[in-house]
C-alpha positions in Angstrom: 0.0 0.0 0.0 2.6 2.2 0.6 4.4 1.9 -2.5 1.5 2.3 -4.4 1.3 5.8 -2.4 5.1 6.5 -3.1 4.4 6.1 -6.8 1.3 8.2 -6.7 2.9 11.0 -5.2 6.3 10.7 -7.0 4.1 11.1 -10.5 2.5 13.6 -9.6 5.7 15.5 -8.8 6.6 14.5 -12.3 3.4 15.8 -14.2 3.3 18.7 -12.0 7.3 19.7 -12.7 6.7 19.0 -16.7 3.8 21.7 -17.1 5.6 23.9 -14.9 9.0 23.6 -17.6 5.8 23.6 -20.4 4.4 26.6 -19.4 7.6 28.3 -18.6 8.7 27.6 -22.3 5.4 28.9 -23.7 5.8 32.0 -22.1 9.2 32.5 -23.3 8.6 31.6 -26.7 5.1 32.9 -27.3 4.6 35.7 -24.6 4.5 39.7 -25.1 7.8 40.8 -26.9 10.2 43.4 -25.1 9.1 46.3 -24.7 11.6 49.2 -25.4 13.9 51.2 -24.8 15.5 48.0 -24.4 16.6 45.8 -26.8 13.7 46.5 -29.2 14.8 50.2 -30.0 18.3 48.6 -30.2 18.3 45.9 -32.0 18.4 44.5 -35.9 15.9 41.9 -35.5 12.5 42.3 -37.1 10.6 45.3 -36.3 8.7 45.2 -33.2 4.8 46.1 -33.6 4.5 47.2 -30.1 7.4 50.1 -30.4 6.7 53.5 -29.6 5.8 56.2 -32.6 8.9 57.4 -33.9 9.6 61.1 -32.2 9.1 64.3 -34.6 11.8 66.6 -35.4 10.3 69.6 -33.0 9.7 66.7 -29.9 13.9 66.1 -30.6 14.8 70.1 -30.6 12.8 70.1 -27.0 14.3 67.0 -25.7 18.1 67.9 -26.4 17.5 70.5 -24.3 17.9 68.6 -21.1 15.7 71.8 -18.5 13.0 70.6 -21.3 12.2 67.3 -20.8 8.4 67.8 -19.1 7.2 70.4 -22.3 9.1 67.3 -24.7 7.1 64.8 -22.6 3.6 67.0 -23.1 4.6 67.6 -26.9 5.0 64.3 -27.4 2.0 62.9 -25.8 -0.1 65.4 -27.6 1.5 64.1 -31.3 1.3 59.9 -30.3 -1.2 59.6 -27.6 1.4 57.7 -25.7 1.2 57.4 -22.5 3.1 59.7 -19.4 5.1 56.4 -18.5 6.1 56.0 -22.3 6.6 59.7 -23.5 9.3 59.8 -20.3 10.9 56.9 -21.4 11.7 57.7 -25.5 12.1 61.5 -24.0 14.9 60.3 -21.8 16.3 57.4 -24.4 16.9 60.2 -27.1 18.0 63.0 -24.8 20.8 60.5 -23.3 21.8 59.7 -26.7 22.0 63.3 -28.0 24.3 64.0 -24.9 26.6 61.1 -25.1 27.6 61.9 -28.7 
C-alpha cells in the first residue's frame, strides 16, 4: 500500500514539474515581446509592432534641451497619444543619446 502511495505522489511530482518547464517555455517563446527602450529600440531583428511612434523633429529640438524634458514629454504625448510612463521613457532614451555623442 505504501508503495502504491510513493508512486502516486512521485508522478504527480513529475506531471506537476513538466507543465511547470511547459508553461515556462510557452511563455518564453510565445509571450509579449520586449518592450523598449531595451533591446527593441536597439536591436536589428525584425521590427517590433509594439514600439513606440517614432519622435518628430520639434519633440527632438525640446528633448536635447535637457531643462525641457516635461514640455518634450507633453509635446510628445499630444503628437502619439502615448502614454506619461512611455513619452518619459523615449524622452529620456533620445536626450541620453544626443548628450553622449
Amino acid at each position: 500500500m505504501l508503495d502504491v502511495t510513493l508512486v502516486a505522489v512521485f508522478a504527480a511530482v513529475f506531471v506537476l514539474t513538466l507543465l511547470g518547464i511547459v508553461g515556462f517555455f510557452k511563455r518564453r517563446m510565445f509571450g509579449p515581446p520586449n518592450r523598449w527602450p531595451g533591446s527593441s529600440l536597439m536591436s536589428r531583428g525584425p521590427i517590433d509592432r509594439n514600439a513606440p511612434p517614432p519622435i518628430s523633429d520639434r519633440v527632438l529640438e525640446i528633448a536635447i534641451d535637457p531643462n525641457r524634458k516635461i514640455e518634450a514629454c507633453k509635446a510628445y504625448i499630444d503628437e502619439t497619444g502615448a502614454s506619461l510612463r512611455d513619452a518619459k521613457a523615449i524622452i529620456e532614451f533620445y536626450s541620453d543619446e544626443y548628450h553622449r555623442r
